[in-house]
N, C-alpha and C positions, 0 to 999 in steps of 0.2 A: 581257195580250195576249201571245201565245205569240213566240216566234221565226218563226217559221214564216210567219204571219199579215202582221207587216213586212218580212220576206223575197220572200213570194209576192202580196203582197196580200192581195183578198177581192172579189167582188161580193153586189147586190144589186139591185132591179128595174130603177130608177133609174141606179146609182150605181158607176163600178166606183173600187174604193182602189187604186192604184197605187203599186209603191218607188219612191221618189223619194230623193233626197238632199235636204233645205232648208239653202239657203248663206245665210247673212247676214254682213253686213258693218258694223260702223261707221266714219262718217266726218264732219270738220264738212260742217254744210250745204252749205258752198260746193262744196265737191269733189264732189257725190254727183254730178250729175247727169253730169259728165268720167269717174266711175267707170264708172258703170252703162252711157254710152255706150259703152265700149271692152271691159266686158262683152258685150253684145248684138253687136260686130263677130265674137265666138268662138263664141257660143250663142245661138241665137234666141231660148229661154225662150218656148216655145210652149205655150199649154194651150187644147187646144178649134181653134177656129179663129181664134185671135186669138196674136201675139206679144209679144214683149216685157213679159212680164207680172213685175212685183216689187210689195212691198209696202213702203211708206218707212213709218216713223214718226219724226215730230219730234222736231225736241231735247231732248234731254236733259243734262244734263252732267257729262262724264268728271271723274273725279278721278285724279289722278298723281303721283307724286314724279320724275323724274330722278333717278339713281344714277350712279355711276362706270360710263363707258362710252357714256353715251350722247352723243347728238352736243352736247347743249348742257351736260355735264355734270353732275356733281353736285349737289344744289339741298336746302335744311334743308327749306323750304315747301312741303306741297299745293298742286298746281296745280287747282285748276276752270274745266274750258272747256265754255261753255255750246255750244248749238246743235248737239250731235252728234245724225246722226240714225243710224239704224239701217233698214238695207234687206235684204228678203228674196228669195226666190227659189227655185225648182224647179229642179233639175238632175236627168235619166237618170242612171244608178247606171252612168257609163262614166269610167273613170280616167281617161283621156285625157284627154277634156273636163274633168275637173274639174280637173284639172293647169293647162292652158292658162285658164280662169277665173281660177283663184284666183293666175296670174301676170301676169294681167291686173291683177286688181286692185291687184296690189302694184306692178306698171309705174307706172300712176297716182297712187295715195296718195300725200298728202301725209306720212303718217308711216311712218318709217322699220320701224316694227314692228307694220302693221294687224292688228286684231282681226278677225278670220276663222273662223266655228263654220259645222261643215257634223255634219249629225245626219240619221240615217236614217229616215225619216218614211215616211206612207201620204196621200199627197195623192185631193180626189176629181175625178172624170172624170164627165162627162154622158155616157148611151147616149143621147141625143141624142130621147128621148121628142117626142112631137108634145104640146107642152104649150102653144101658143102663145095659147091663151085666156085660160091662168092667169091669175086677176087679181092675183096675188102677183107676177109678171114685172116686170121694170124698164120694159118696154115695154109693158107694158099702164099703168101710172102715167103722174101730169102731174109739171111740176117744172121748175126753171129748170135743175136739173144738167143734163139731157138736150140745150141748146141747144149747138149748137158754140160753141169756147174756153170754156165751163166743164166741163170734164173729163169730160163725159156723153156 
């Protein structure tokens, strides 16, 4: 894929590719959802007509040493801490904001030196086709996700 292409984008019938920046962040479970709140007070993380949009995935878990310097010091043993998850997210390709985000999340965190990757991607956007019959649509489907408080 050329330069050019993740710089400018690209469309298609459907579909246009837009620059985006994707931020993701690790943190334990506990913390994520204190992050991402104090996130969305900076950036709405809009796509479509909906906000607040990120993507979590479950724990995983971090492996570390401590070294001279850190706050708990020096340590011989690998540390494994389970339940880090890992969240994503769309950012506009504006310095500012991503300045103000990514101070956000550090205001928050529990660790002193969060992991933080932001990489220039091509997210996609709906031209907003009249496709409401599709029977492929979430809303054309049955299903318990769809009821209020499960996540549908």
């Amino acid at each position: 894929m050329s330069a050019t292409i993740i710089r400018d984008g690209f469309e298609t019938r459907p579909i246009t590719m837009e620059p985006l920046w994707l931020v993701s962040f690790q943190a334990p479970d506990e913390d994520v959802d204190r992050i991402f709140e104090r996130i969305t007070d900076v950036a709405p993380l809009e796509q479509g007509n909906t906000d607040k949009n990120a993507y979590r995935a479950p724990g995983g878990i971090e492996y570390y040493r401590p070294r001279e310097g850190t706050p708990t010091g020096a340590e011989d043993e690998v540390r494994k801490r389970p339940g880090v998850d890992e969240v994503r997210f769309f950012l506009p390709r504006d310095g500012a904001l991503l300045d103000q985000v990514i101070e956000a999340i550090y205001e928050v965190h529990s660790y002193y030196e969060p992991v933080i990757v932001v990489q220039e991607v091509l997210r996609s956007r709906c031209k907003g086709l009249d496709d409401k019959d599709n029977p492929h649509r979430w809303w054309n489907k049955v299903g318990d996700w769809k009821q209020a408080g499960t996540g549908g």
